[in-house]
C-alpha positions as CSV (number, residue, x, y, z in Angstrom):
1,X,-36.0,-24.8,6.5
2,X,-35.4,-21.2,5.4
3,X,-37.8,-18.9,3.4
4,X,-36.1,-17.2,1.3
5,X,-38.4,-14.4,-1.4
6,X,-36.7,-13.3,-4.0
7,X,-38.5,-9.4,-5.7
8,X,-38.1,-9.6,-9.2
9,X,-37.9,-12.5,-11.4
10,X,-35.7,-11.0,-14.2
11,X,-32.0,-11.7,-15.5
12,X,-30.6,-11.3,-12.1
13,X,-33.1,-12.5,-9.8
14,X,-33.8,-15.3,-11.3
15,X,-30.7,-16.0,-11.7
16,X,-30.2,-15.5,-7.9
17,X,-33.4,-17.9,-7.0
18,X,-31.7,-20.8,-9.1
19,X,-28.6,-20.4,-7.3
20,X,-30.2,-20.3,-3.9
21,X,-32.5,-23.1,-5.1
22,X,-29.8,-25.7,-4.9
23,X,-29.5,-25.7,-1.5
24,X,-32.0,-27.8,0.1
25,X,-32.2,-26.3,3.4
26,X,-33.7,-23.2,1.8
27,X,-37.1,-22.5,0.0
28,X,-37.4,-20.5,-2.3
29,X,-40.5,-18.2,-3.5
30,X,-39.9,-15.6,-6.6
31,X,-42.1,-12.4,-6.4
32,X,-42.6,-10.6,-10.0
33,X,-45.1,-8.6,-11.0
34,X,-46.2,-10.3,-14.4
35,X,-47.5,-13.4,-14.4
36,X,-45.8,-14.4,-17.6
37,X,-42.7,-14.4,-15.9
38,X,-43.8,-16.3,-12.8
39,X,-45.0,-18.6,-15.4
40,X,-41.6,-19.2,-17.5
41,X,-39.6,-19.1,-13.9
42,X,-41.4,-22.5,-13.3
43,X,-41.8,-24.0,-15.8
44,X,-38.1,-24.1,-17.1
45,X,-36.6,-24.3,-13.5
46,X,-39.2,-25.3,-11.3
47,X,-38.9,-22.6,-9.1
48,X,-42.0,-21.7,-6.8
49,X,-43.1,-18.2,-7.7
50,X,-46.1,-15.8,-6.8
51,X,-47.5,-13.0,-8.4
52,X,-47.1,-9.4,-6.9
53,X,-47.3,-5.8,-7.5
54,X,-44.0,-4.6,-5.2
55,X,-45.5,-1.5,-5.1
56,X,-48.5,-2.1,-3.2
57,X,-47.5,-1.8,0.5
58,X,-50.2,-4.3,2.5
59,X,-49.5,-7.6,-0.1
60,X,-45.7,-7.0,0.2
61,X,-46.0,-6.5,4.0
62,X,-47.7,-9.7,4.6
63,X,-45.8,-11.7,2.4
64,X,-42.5,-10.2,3.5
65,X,-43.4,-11.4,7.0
66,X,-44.0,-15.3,6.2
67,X,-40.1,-15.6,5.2
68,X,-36.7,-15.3,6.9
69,X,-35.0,-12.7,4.1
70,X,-36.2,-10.8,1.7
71,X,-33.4,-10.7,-1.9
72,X,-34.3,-7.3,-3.4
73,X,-33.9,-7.3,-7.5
74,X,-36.5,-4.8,-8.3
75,X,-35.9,-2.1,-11.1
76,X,-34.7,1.1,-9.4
77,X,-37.3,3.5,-9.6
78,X,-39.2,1.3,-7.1
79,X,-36.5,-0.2,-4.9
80,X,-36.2,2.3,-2.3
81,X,-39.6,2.0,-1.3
82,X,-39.6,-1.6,-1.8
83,X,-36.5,-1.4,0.8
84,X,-38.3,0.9,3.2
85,X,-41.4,-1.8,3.6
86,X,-39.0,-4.4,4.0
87,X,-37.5,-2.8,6.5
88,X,-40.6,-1.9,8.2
89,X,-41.4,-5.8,8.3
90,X,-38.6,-6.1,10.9
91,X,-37.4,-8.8,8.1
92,X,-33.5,-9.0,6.6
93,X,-32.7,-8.1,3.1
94,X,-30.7,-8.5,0.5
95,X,-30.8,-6.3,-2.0
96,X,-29.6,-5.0,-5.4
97,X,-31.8,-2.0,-6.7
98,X,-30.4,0.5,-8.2
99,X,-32.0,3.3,-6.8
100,X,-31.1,7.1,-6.9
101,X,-32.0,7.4,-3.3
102,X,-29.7,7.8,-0.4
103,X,-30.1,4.1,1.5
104,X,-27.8,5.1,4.2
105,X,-31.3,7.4,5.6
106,X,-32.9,4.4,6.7
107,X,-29.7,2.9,8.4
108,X,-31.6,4.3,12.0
109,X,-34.9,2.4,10.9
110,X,-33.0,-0.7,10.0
111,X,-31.0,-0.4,13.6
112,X,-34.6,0.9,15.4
113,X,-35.9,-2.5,14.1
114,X,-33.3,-4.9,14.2
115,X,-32.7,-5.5,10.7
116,X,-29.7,-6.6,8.6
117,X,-30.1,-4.5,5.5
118,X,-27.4,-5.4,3.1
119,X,-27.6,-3.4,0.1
120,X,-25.9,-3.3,-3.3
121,X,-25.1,-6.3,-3.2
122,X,-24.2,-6.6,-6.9
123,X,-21.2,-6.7,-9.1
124,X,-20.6,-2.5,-9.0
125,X,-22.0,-1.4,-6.9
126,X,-21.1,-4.5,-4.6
127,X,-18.1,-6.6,-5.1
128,X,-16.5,-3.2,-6.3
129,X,-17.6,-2.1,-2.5
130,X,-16.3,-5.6,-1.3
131,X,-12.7,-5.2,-2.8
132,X,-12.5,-0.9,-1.3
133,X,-13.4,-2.2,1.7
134,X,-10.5,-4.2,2.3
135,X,-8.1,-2.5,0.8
136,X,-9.2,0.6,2.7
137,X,-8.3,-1.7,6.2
138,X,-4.5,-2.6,4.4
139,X,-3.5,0.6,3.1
140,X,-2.4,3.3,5.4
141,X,-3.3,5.1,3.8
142,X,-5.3,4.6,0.5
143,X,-5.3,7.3,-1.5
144,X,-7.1,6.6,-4.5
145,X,-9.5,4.6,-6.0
146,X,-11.0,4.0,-9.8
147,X,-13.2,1.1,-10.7
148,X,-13.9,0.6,-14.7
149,X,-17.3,-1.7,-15.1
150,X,-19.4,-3.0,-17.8
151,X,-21.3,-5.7,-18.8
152,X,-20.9,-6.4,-22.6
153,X,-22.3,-8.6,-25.4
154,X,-19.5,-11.3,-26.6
155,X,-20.3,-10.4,-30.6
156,X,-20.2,-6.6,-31.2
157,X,-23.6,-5.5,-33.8
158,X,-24.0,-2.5,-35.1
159,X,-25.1,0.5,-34.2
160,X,-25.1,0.0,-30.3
161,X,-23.0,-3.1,-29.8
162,X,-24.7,-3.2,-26.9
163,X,-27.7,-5.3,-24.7
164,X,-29.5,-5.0,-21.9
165,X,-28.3,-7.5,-19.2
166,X,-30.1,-6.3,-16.4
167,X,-33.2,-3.6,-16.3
168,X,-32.9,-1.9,-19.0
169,X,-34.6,1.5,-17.0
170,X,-31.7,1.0,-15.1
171,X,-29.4,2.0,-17.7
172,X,-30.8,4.6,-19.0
173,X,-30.3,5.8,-15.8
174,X,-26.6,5.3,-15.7
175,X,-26.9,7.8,-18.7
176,X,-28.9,10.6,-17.2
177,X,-28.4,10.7,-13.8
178,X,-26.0,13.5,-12.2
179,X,-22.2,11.8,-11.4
180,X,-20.6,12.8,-7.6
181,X,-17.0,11.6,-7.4
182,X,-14.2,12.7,-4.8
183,X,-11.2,14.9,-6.3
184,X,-8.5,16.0,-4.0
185,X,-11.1,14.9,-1.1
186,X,-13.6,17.3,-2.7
187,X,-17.2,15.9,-3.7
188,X,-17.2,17.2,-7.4
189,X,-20.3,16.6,-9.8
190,X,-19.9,16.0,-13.6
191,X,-22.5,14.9,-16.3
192,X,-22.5,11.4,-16.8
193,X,-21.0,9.6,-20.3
194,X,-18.3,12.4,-19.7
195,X,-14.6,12.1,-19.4
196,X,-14.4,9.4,-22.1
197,X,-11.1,7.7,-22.1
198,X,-9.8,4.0,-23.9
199,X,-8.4,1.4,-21.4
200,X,-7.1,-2.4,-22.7
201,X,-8.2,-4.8,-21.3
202,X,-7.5,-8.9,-21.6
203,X,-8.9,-11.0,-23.4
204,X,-11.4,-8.6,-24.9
205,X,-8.9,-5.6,-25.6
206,X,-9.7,-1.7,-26.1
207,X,-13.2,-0.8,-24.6
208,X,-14.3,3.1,-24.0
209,X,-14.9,4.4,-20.4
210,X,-16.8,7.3,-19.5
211,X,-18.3,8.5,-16.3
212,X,-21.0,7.2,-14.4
213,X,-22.9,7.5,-11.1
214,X,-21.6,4.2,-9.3
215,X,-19.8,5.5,-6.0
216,X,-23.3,5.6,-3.8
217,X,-22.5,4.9,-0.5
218,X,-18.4,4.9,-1.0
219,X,-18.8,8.7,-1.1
220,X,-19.8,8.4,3.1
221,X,-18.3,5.4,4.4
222,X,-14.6,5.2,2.7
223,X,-12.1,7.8,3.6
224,X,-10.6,8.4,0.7
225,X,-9.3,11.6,-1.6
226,X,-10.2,10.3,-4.6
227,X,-13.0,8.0,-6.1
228,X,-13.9,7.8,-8.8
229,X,-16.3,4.9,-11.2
230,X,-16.6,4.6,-15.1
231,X,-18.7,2.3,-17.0
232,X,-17.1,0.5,-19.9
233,X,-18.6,-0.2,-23.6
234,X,-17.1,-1.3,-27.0
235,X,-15.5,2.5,-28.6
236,X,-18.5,4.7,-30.1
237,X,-21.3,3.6,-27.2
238,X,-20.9,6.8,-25.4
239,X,-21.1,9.3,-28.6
240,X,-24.5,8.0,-29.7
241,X,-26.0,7.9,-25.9
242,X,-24.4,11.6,-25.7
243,X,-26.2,12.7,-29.0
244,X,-29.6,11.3,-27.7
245,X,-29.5,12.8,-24.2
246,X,-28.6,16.5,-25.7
247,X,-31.0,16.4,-28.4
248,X,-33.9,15.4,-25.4
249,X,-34.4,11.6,-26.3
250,X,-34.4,10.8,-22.7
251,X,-36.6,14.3,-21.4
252,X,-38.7,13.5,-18.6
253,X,-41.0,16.3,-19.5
254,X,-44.1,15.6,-21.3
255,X,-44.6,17.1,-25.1
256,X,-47.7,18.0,-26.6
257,X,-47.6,15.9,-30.0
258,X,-50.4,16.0,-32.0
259,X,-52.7,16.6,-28.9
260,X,-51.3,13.3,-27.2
261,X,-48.9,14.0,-24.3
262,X,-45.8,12.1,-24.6
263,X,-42.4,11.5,-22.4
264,X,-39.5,11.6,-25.3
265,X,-37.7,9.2,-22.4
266,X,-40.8,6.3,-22.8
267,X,-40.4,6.4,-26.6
268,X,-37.1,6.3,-26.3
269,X,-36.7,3.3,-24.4
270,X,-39.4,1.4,-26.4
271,X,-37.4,1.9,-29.0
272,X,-34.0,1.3,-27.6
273,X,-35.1,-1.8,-25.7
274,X,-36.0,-3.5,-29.1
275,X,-32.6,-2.4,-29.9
276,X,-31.0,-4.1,-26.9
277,X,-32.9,-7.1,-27.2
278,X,-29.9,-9.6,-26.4
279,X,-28.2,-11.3,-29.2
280,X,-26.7,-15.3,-29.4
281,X,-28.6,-16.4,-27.0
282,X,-27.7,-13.8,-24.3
283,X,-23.8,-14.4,-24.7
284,X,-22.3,-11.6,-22.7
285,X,-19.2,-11.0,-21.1
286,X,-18.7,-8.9,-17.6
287,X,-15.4,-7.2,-17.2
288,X,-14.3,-4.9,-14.6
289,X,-10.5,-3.4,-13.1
290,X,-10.5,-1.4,-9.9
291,X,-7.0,0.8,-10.0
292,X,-6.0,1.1,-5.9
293,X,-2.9,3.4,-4.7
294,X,-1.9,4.4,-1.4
295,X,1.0,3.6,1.3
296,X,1.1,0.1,2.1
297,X,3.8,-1.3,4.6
298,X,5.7,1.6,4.1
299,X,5.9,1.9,0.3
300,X,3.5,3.2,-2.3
301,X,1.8,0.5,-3.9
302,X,-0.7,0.4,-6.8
303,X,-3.3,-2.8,-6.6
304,X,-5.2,-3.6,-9.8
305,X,-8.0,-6.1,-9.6
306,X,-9.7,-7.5,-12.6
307,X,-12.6,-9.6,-13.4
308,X,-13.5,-11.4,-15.9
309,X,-16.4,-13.3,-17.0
310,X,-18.5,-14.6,-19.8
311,X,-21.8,-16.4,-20.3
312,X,-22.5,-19.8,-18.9
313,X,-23.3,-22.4,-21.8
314,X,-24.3,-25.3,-18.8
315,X,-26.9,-22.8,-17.0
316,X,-27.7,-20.2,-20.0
317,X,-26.9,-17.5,-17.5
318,X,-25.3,-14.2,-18.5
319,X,-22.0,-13.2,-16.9
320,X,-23.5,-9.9,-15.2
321,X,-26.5,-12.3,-13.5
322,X,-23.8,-14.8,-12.3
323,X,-21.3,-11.7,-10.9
324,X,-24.3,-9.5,-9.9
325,X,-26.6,-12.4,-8.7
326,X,-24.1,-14.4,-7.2
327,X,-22.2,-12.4,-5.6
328,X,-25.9,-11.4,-4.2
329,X,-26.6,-15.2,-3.2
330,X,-23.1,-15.2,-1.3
331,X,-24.1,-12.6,1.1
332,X,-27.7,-14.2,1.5
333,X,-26.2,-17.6,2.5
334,X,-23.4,-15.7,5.0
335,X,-26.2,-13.9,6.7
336,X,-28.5,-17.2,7.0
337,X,-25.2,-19.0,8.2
338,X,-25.0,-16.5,11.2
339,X,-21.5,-15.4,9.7
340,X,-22.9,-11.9,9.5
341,X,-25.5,-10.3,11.6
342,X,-24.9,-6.1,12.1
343,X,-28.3,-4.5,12.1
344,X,-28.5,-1.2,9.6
345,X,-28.0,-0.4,6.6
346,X,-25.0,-2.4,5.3
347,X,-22.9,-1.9,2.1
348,X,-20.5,-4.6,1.0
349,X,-17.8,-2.2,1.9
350,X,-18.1,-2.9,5.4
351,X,-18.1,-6.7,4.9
352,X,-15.1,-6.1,2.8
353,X,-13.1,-5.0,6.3
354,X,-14.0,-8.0,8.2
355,X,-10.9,-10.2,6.5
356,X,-12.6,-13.6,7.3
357,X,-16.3,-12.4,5.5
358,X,-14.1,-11.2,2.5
359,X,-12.5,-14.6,2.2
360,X,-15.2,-16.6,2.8
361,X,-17.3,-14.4,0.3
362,X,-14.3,-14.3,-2.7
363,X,-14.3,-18.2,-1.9
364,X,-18.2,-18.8,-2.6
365,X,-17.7,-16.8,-5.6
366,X,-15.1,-18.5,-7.0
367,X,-16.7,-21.8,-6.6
368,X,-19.2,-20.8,-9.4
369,X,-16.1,-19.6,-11.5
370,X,-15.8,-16.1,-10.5
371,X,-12.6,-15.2,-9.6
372,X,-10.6,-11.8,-9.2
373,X,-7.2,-11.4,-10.8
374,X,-4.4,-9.2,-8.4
375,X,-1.6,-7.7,-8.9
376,X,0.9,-5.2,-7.2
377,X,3.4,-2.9,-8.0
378,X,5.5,0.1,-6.3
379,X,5.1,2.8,-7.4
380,X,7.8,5.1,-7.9
């Protein structure tokens, strides 16, 4: 029997601990800091869960060390560190934080200790990395790269037509944080929600798509001139987020009001979370295209991938917790399996160059109904 602990019981990982749950060679243990949640997680799936604060060191040590991998779905501002005392445990991981940290600095740690560090292991970044990382072994050689993401609600409401589907810090951060792309093999920054463009899509149609921090690790690993990833919302999204970041809604500084010292960002996202408070039930739809061109067998061919999803009406699971958290699950189950066993720090891009690990992984994924449309062309 395999311990499996799962960080974070939210959208995705609990969506991940159900999906792991149905295998009954594995046990599986959900870790969240409030115990209202460890409460709901059992008593509406009968999943075993635990209380813990990730961010104290010892508790997460000892418990880290009891199981046999470790799925990261903590909020970013705490997954590095989270990552790091993983690590340190000499124990494998999964993970899908969204940090801002570099991960690829603890690559010699993981290798020092003999660990198998996949991380994120998501939808983008993660099956985004899976799909580069093949494509980057066919093409010779690949030349570009664009990957549009976004996780949507299925009924548009005014004035976001938008919710939360996964930590909602995390978003913000989307929003605020400093974009590095690759430009004629140059690493080039821009301001993120910038370079807003309209892409149709199917079976949803026009969304908006502006620029956001998703490359991470592609930026070091993939040899390619030009990367670049934008996040997709319904037309408008990106004007009103623009607007609130200019005017200082999401300031990290402190103000002085009325003698109180106050973060605009924490009111902010009090008030926005309300906002993105999901509506029908969670219904949601995940979409995402990654544009590929290069030489391949001799002619210049442009690849597009798409992906769509939409919530699961049997399970109740949003589409970016079954494409984030199961694409997650896959990887847990290939490393458990043996299939997959490189000590460092691991990005899906290079289990996306090992052909057989690609197919296997495309297959588990597309026995829960999550499958990637392709299509090639030459290019002129």
């Amino acid at each position: 029997m395999k311990r499996i602990l799962v960080l974070g019981g939210g959208l995705v990982g609990s969506a991940i601990a159900r999906n792991l749950s149905r295998d009954g060679d594995l046990e599986v243990t959900v870790a969240d800091n409030s115990s209202q949640v460890c409460d709901t997680l059992t008593e509406k799936y009968g999943l075993t869960t635990t209380q813990l604060d990730v961010t104290h060191k010892r508790a997460l040590t000892q418990l880290v060390r009891k199981t046999d991998l470790v799925v990261g779905a903590v909020p970013g501002f705490v997954g590095y560190q989270v990552l790091k005392t993983v690590i340190k445990a000499e124990t494998a991981i999964v993970d899908i934080s969204f940090f801002p940290e570099d991960p690829l600095a603890l690559h010699d740690l993981a290798v020092k200790n003999n660990v198998t560090a996949v991380i994120d292991a998501g939808l983008a970044p993660g099956l985004s990395n899976l799909v580069i990382g093949r494509y980057h072994e066919e093409y010779d050689p690949l030349d570009s790269f664009v990957c549009y993401v976004g996780g949507l609600p299925k009924v548009r409401k005014w004035p976001f037509e938008y919710h939360a589907v996964f930590s909602p810090a995390d978003v913000l951060e989307e929003y605020t944080r400093p974009v590095l792309m690759k430009v004629g093999g140059q690493l080039v920054t821009r301001s993120a929600l910038t370079d807003l463009e309209l892409i149709d899509l199917p079976r949803i149609g026009t969304l908006e798509a502006f620029n956001t921090n998703g490359l991470r690790t592609l930026l070091a690993t993939m040899r390619v001139p030009d990367m670049q990833e934008k996040t997709l919302r319904y037309p408008g999204h990106a004007d009103r987020m623009r607007m609130l970041r200019e005017v200082g809604f999401f300031d990290r500084e402190h103000l002085d009001i009325g003698g109180e010292k106050v973060r605009p960002i924490d009111v902010t996202s009090r008030l926005l979370f309300n906002a993105w408070q999901s509506t029908e039930d969670g219904r949601d739809v995940a979409v995402m295209r990654i544009c590929l061109s290069g030489s391949l067998q001799g002619r210049h061919i442009k690849t597009v991938v798409d992906l769509y999803d939409e919530y699961d009406e049997q399970t109740h699971t949003t589409a970016m917790a079954r494409t984030t958290g199961y694409t997650c699950a896959a990887v847990v189950r290939l490393i458990l399996d043996g299939a997959y066993r490189q000590p460092g720090i691991r990005p899906l891009e290079y289990l996306g160059a090992d052909k057989a690990v690609y197919r296997r992984l495309l297959g588990d994924l597309a026995d829960w109904g999550i499958a990637l449309n392709v299509q090639q062309v030459a290019e002129s």
